[in-house]
N, C-alpha and C positions, 0 to 999 in steps of 0.2 A: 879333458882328462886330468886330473891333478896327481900329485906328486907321488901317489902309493901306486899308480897307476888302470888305476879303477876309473874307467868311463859313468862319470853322475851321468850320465846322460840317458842312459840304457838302465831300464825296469827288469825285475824278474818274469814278467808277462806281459803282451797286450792282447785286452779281450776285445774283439768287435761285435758290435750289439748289432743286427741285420735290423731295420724294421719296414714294414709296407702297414701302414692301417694301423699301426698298434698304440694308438692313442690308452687306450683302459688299461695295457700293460708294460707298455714301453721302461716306464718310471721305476715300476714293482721289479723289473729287469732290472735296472741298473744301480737300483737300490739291494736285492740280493746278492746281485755282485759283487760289488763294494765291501759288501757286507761282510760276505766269507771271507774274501783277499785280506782282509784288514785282521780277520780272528787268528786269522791261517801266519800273515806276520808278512805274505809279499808284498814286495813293491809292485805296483802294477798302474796301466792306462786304460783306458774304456773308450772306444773310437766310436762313438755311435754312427750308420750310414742308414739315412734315409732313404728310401727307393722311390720319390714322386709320392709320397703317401697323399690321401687326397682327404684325408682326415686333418686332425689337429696333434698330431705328432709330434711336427716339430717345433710348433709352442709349447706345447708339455716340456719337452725334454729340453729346450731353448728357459724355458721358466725355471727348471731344477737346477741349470745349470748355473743359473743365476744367482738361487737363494743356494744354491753351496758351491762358491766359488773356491773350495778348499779341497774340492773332491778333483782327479785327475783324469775329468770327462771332457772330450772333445766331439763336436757334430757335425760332420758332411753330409752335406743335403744336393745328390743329385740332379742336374739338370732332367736328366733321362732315364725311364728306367732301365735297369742293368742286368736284374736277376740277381740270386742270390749265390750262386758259385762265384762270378766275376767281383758282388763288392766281396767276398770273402778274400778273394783274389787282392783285390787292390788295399783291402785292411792293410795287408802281411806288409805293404811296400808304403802304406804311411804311417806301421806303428815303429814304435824304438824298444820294445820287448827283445829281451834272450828267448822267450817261449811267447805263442801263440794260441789263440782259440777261441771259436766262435760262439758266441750264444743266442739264439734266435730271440726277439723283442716280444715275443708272449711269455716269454718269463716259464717256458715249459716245467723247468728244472726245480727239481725238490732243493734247499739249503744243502742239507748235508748228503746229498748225489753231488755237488758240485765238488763241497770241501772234500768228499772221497777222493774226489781227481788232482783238484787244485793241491792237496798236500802231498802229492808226489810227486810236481816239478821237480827237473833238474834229476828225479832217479832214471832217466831213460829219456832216448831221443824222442821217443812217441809213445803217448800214452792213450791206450785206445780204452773206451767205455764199452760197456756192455750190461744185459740185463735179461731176464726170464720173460719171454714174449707173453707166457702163459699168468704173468702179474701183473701185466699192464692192465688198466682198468680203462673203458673205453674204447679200447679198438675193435672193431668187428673184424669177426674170426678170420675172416678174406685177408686183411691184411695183415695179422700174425703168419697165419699160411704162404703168402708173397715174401711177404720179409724171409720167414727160412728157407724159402727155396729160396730169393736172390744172394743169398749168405751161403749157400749153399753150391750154388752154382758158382761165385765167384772163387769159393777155395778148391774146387774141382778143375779150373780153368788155369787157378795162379799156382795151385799147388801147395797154398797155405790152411793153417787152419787156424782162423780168427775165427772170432764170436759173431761179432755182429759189426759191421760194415759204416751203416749209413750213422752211425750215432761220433758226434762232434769231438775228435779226438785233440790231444795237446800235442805241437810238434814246434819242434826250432824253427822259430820264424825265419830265419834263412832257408830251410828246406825248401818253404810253402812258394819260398821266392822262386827260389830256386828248379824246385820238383814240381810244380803246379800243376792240375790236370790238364790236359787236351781237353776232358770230358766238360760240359756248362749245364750238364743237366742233370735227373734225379742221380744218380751214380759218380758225381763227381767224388766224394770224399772215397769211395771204395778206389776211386783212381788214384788218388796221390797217397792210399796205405800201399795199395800193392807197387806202388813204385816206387815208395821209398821201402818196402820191405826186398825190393830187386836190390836196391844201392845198398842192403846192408846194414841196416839204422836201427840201434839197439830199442827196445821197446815193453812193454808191459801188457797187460790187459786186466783194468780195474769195475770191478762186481759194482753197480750203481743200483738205484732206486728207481 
């Protein structure tokens, strides 16, 4: 900590990159990443966790890291696989971010879906995504339909009324430590909104792409 009393040490974010297999996108992941964070002005980290991929992964991302040793990406490569709730989990407890949030290593995310999000750190303890099921391009109809009743059912049950649940929100890395699911499986991120929406935690919900 130096003298103004500002910890250098602590980023305005850390984002942990999941991957399993994702050789063809891993890179393009963390190369959009970077990308927005830098236009956007935060300071940030990129934790990538490998899950056992059985591809060529973590030479890819072990190679990038290489020819840009200026970028602030670091890689854990699993003994075992973990699943993707638990390294989400274990991200929070080896990043040094004030804020938090996951990106899946297929690089899903539009540029400016992300910077939508990424520029309102720090406005709200939880920044929840959302989007019109009926504009995704790609999902058979079965799982627009799942998706609203599981959205649905959960703010029937919590008593809230969020948008949409399963999409990858921004939260105080303390919380996630702190507030973690119980849950390890498809509905883990709908666990730790409505628990920290129990504890009170100030919050948003931002229109993405």
């Amino acid at each position: 900590m130096n003298i103004s009393g500002r910890d250098d040490n602590v980023v305005d974010i850390t984002v942990v990159v999941t991957c399993y297999n994702e050789e063809d996108f891993v890179v393009d992941t963390i190369e959009n990443v970077s990308g927005v964070l830098q236009r956007i002005g935060c300071s940030y980290e990129i934790i990538v966790i490998d899950d056992v991929s059985r591809d060529h992964s973590v030479e890819r991302v072990s190679a990038f890291m290489a020819s840009h040793p200026d970028l602030p990406v670091t890689l854990r490569v699993n003994e075992r696989n973990r699943g993707l709730a638990n390294n989400y989990i274990e991200g929070a407890f080896m990043g040094r971010g004030r804020y938090y949030r996951l990106c899946c290593g297929d690089n899903p995310e539009p540029g400016d879906s992300l910077a939508a999000l990424f520029s309102h750190v720090g406005k709200a303890d939880m920044i929840l995504a959302y989007h019109n099921q009926d504009e995704i391009k790609g999902k058979h109809y079965m799982r627009k339909r799942i998706s609203r009743l599981f959205t649905w059912l959960v703010n029937t049950i919590s008593g809230y009324k969020i948008k949409y649940y399963n999409g990858s929100a921004i939260h105080l890395r303390y919380n996630v430590m702190r507030w973690h699911p119980s849950s390890y499986g498809f509905g883990f991120q709908a666990d730790i909104v409505t628990t920290l929406l129990d504890e009170g935690v100030s919050y948003m919900q931002v229109p993405v792409r």
